[in-house]
N, CA and C of each residue as an Amber inpcrd file, in Angstrom:
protein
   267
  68.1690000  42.8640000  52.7530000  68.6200000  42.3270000  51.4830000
  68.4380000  43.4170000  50.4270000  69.4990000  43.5620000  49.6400000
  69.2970000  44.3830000  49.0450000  69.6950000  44.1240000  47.1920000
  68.6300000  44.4650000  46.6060000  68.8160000  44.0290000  45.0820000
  69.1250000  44.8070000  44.2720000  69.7600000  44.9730000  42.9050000
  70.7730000  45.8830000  42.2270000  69.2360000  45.9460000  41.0810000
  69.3290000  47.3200000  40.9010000  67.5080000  47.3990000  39.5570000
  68.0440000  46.7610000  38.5170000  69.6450000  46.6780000  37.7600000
  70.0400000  45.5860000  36.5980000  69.6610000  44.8250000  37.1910000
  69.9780000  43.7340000  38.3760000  69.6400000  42.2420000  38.8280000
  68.0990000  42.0670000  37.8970000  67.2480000  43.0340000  39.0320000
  66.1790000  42.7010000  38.8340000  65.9600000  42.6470000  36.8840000
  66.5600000  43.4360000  36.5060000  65.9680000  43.8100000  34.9300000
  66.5170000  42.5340000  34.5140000  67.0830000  41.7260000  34.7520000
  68.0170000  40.5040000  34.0480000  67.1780000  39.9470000  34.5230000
  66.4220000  39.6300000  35.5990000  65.4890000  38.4190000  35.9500000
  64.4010000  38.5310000  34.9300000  63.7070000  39.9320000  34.6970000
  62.3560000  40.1620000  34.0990000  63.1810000  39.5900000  32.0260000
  64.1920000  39.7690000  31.9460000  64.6350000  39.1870000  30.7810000
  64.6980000  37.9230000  30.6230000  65.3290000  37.5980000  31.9430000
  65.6130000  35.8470000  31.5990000  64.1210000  35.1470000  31.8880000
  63.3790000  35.5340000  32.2840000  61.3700000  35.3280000  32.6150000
  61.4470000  35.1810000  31.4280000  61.3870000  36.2320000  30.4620000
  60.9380000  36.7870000  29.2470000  61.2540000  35.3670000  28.4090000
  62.5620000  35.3990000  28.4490000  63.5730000  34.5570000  27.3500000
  63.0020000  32.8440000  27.7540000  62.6020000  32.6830000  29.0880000
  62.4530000  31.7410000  29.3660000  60.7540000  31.0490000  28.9600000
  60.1700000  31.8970000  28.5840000  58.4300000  31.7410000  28.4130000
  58.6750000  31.7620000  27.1630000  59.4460000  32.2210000  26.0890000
  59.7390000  31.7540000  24.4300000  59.8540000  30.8820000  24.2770000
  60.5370000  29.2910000  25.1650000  60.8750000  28.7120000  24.6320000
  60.0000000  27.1580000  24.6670000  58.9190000  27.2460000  25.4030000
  58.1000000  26.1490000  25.3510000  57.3560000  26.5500000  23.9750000
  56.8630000  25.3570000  23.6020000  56.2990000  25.5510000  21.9190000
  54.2760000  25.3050000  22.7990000  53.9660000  26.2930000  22.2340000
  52.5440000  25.7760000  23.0340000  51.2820000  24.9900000  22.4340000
  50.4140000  24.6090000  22.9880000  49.4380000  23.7710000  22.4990000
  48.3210000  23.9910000  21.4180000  48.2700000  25.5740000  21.2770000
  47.3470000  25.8770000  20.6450000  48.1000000  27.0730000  20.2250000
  47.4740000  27.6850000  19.2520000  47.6670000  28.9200000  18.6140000
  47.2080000  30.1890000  19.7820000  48.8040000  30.8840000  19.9630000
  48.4160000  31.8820000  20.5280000  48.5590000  32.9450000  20.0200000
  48.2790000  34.4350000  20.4910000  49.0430000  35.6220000  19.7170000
  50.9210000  36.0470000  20.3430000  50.7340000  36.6220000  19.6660000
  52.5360000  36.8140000  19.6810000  52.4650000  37.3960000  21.3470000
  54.0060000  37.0550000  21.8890000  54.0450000  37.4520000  23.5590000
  54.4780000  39.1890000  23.3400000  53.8440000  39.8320000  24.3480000
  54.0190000  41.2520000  24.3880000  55.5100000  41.3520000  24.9460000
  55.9570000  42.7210000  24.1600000  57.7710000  42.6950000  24.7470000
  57.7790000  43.9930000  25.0120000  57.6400000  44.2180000  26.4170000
  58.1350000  45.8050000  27.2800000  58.8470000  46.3990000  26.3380000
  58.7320000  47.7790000  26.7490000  60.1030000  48.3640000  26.3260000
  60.9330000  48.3690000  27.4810000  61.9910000  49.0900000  27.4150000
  62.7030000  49.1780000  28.4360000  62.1880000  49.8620000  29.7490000
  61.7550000  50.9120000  29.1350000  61.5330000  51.7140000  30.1750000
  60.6290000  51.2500000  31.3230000  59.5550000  50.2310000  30.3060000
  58.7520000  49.0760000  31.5030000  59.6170000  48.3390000  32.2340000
  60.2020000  47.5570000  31.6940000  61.4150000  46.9420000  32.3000000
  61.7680000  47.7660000  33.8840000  62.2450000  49.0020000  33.1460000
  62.4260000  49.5790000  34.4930000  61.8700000  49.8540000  35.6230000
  60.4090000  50.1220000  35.3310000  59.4830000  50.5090000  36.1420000
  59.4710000  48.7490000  36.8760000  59.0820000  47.9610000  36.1850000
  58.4890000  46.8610000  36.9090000  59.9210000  46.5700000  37.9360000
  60.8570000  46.3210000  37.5560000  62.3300000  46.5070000  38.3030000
  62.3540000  47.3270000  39.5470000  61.4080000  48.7390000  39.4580000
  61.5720000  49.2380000  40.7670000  60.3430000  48.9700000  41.6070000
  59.4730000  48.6430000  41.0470000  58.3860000  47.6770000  41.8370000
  58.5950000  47.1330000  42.4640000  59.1450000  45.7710000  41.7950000
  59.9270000  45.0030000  42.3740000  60.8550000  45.0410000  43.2180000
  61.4680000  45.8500000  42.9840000  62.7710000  46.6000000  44.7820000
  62.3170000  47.1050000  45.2640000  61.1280000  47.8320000  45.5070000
  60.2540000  49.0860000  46.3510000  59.7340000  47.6540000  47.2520000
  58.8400000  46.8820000  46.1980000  58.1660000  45.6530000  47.3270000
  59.2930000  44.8610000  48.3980000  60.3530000  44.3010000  47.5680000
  61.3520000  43.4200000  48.4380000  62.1210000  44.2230000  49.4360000
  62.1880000  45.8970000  49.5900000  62.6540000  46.4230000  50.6340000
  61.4360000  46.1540000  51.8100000  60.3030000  45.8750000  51.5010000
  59.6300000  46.1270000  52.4730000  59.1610000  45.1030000  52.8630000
  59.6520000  43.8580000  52.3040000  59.4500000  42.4550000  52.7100000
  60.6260000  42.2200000  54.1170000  60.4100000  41.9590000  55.3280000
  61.0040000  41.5110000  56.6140000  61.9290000  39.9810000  55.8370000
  63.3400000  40.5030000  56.4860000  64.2030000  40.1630000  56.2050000
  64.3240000  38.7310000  57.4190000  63.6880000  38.5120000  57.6830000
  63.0480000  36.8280000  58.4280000  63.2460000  35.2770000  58.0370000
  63.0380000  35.4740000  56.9590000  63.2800000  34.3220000  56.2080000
  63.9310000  33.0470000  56.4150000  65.2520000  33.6200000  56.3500000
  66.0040000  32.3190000  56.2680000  66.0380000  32.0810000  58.0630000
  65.4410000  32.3550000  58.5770000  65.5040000  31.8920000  60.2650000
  63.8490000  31.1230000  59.9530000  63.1210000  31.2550000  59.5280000
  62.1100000  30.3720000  59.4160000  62.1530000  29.3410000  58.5600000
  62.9770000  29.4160000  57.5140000  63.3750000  28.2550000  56.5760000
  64.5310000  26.9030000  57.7720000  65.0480000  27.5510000  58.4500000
  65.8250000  27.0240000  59.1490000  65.0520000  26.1130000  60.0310000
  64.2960000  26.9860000  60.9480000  63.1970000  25.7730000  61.7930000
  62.3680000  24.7660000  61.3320000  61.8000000  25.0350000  60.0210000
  61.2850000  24.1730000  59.2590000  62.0500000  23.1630000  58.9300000
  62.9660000  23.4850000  58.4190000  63.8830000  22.0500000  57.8760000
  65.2300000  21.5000000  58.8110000  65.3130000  20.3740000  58.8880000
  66.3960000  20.2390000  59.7270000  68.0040000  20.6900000  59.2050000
  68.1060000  20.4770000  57.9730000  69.2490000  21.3380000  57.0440000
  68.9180000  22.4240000  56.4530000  69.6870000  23.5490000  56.9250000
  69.3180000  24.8200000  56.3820000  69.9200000  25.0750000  55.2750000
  68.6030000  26.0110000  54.3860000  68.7830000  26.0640000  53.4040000
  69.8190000  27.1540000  52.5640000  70.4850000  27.3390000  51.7420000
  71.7240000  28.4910000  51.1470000  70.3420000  29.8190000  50.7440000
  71.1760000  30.7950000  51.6050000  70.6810000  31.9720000  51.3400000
  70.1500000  32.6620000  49.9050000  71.2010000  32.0130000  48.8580000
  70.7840000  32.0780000  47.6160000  69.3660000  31.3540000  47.2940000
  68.6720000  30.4180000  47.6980000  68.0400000  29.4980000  47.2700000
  66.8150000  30.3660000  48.2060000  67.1350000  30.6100000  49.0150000
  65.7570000  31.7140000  49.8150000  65.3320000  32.4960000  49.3910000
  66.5770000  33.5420000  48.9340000  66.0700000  35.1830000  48.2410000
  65.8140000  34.4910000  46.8060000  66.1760000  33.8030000  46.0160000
  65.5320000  33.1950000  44.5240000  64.0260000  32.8090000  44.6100000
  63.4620000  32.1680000  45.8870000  62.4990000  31.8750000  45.7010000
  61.3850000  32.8940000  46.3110000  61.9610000  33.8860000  46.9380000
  61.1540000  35.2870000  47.2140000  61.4860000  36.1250000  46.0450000
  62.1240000  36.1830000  45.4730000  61.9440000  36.8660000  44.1290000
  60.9140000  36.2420000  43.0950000  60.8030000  34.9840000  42.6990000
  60.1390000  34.7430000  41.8900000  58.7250000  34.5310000  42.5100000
  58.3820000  34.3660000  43.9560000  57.1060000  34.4340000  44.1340000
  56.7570000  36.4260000  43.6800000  57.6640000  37.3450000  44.3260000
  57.1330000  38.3710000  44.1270000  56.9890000  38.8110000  42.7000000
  58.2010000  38.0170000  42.4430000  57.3900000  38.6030000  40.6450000
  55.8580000  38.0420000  40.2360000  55.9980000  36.6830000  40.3190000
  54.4550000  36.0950000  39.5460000  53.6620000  36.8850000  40.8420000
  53.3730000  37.4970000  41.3440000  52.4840000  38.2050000  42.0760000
  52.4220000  39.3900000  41.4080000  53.0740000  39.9340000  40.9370000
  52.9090000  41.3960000  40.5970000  52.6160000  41.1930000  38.7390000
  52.8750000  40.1500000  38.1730000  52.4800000  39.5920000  36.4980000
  51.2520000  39.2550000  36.8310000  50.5690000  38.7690000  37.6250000
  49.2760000  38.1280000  37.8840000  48.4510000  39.1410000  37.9450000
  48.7640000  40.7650000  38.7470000  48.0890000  41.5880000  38.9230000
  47.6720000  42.2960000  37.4210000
């Protein structure tokens, strides 16, 4: 599987865009905003790790469930585990 470094930079945006918009419970400080060039870096992180993730997947999603699941809906949810893994770090 192979991911385009824009893809990835549009995911780490739409993350971004998407954590603005809950109003939160308490007073926090303002959210930190990469520059680009982070952007980029975390982008090739992120493709350096998912090349080296075994391309397995959707044959184990398959045995598990009796309807297999759309390939889109596999690699979406290995992307966003690998991201909150690498934000957590």
């Amino acid at each position: 599987m192979q991911i385009s470094l824009e893809e990835l930079q549009k995911v780490a945006r739409a993350y971004r865009a998407q954590q603005k918009g809950t109003a939160p419970l308490e007073p926090v400080p303002a959210p930190f905003v990469a520059c680009e060039e982070t952007d980029q870096q975390l982008a090739r992180e992120v493709a350096q790790l998912l090349t080296q993730t075994p391309d397995v997947r959707e044959a184990r999603m398959e045995e598990a469930t009796k309807e297999p699941l759309p390939a889109k809906i596999i690699a979406a949810s290995i992307m966003r585990r690998v991201i909150a893994d690498k934000m957590s770090q």
